[in-house]
C-alpha positions as CSV (number, residue, x, y, z in Angstrom):
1,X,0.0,0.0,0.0
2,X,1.6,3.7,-1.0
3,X,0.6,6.0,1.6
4,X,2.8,9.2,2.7
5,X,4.5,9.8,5.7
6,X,6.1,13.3,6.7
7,X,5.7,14.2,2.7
8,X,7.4,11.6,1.4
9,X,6.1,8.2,-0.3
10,X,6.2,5.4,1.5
11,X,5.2,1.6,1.1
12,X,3.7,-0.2,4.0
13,X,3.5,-4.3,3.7
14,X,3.3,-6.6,6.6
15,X,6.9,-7.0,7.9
16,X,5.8,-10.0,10.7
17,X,5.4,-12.1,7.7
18,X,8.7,-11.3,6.5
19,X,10.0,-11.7,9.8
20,X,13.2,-13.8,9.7
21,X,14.8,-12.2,12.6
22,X,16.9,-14.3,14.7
23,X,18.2,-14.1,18.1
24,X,21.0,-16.3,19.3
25,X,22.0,-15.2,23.7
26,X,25.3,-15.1,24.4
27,X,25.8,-15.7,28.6
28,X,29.7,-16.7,29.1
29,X,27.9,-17.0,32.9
30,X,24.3,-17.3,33.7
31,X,23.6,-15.6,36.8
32,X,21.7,-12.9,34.4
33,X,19.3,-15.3,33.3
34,X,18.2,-15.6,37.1
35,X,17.6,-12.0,36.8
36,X,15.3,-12.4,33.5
37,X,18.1,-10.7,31.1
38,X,20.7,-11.8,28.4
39,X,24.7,-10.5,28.8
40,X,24.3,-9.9,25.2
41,X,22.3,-11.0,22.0
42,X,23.5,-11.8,18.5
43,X,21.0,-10.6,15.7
44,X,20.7,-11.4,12.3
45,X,18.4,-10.9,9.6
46,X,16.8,-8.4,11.0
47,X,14.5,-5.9,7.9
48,X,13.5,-2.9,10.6
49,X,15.5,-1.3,13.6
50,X,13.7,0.9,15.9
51,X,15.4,3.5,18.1
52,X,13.0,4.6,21.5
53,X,13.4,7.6,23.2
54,X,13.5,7.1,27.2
55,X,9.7,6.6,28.0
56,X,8.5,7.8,31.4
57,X,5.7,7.9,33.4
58,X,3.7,10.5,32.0
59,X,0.2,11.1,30.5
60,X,-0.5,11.6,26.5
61,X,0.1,15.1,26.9
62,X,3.5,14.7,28.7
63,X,2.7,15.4,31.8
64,X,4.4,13.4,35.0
65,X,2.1,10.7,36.8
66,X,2.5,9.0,40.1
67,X,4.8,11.2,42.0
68,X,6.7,9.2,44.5
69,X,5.2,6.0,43.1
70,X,7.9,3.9,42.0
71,X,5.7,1.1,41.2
72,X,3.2,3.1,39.5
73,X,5.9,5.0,37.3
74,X,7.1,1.6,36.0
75,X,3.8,0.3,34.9
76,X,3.2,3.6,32.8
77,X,6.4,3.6,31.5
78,X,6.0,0.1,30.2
79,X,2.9,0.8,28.9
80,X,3.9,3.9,27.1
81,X,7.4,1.9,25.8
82,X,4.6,-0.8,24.1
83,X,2.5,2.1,22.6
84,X,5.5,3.6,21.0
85,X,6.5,-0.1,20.0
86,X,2.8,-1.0,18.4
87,X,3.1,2.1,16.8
88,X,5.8,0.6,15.0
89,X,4.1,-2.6,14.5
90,X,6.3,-4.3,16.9
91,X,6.1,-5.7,20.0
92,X,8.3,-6.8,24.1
93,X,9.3,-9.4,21.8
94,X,11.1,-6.9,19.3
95,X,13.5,-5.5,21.7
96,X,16.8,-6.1,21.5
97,X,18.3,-3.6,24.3
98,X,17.1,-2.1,27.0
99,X,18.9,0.9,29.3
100,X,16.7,1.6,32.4
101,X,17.8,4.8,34.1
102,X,16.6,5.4,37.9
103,X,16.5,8.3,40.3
104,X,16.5,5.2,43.3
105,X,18.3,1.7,41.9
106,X,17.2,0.0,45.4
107,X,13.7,0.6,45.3
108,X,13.4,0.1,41.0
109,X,14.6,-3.3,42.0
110,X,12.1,-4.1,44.4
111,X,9.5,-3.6,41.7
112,X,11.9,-5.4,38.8
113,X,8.7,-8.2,39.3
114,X,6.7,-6.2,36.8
115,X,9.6,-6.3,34.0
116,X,9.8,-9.7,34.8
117,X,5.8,-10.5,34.4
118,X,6.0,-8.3,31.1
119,X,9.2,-9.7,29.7
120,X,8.4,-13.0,30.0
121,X,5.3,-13.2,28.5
122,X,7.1,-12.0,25.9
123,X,10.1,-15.0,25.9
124,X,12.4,-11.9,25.4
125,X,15.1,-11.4,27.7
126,X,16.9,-8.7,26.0
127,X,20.3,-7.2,27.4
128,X,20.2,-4.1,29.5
129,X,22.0,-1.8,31.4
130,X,20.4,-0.3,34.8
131,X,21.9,3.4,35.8
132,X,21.0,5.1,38.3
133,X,21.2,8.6,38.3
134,X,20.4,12.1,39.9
135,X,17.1,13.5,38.3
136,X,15.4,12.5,35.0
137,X,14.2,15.2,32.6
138,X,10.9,16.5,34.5
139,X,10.7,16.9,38.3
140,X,9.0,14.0,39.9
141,X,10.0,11.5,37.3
142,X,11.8,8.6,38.9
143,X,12.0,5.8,36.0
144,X,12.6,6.3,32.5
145,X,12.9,2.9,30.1
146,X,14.9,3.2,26.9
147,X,14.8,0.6,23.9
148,X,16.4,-0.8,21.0
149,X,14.1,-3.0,19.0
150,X,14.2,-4.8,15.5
151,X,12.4,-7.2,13.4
């Protein structure tokens, strides 16, 4: 189908059913797998690569939700990761990287069960990176989840 997109043409076709992306982990250890991740991922054949910008926890008009909720601010910040990727007509299952950055890495990890639950439904277990830092971009923002995805 020729649509346009930004001004210029563009053809849309069904990529998931050209989808001969594979995924081969690569753990010289496995005490990540424990922890629901890969140390690294080799990917081949890959058509599409999509680049995320840190999601947060905010609302569709960018404004920050769940102040001092760390649970909370991951859920939304899932949800608005999958919006971006079903935007893209991708999926959890697409990502190949993950960085995770966090204004509290203790209390992020007490709540790592909902990556878990959302990742593994999935059967991804990309690599990522957890960082914690300082402040995020808006004031009350304490999670933001950044992703690399193909397919």
């Amino acid at each position: 189908m020729l649509s346009v997109v930004h001004g210029y043409p563009s053809i849309s076709f069904n990529t998931r059913a050209l989808n001969r992306m594979n995924r081969t982990p690569v753990n010289p250890w496995d005490w990540s797998l424990n922890v629901g991740y890969n140390q690294a991922e080799i990917v081949t054949g890959a058509k599409r690569h999509l680049y995320c910008a840190g999601q947060t926890a905010v609302d569709r008009d960018g404004n920050p939700q769940h102040p001092e909720d760390m649970r909370k601010q991951i859920e939304l910040s899932l949800d608005n990761l999958k919006a971006v990727l079903k935007a893209a007509d991708m999926d959890l299952a697409s990502i190949t990287r993950l960085t995770i950055y966090t204004t509290d890495v203790d209390e992020a990890m007490q709540h790592f069960d909902i990556l878990g639950m959302q990742f593994g439904q999935s059967g991804s277990k990309p690599p990522m990176t957890l960082l914690g830092v300082t402040r995020l971009a808006l004031s009350g923002l304490m999670f933001e989840i950044e992703a690399t995805a193909a397919d």
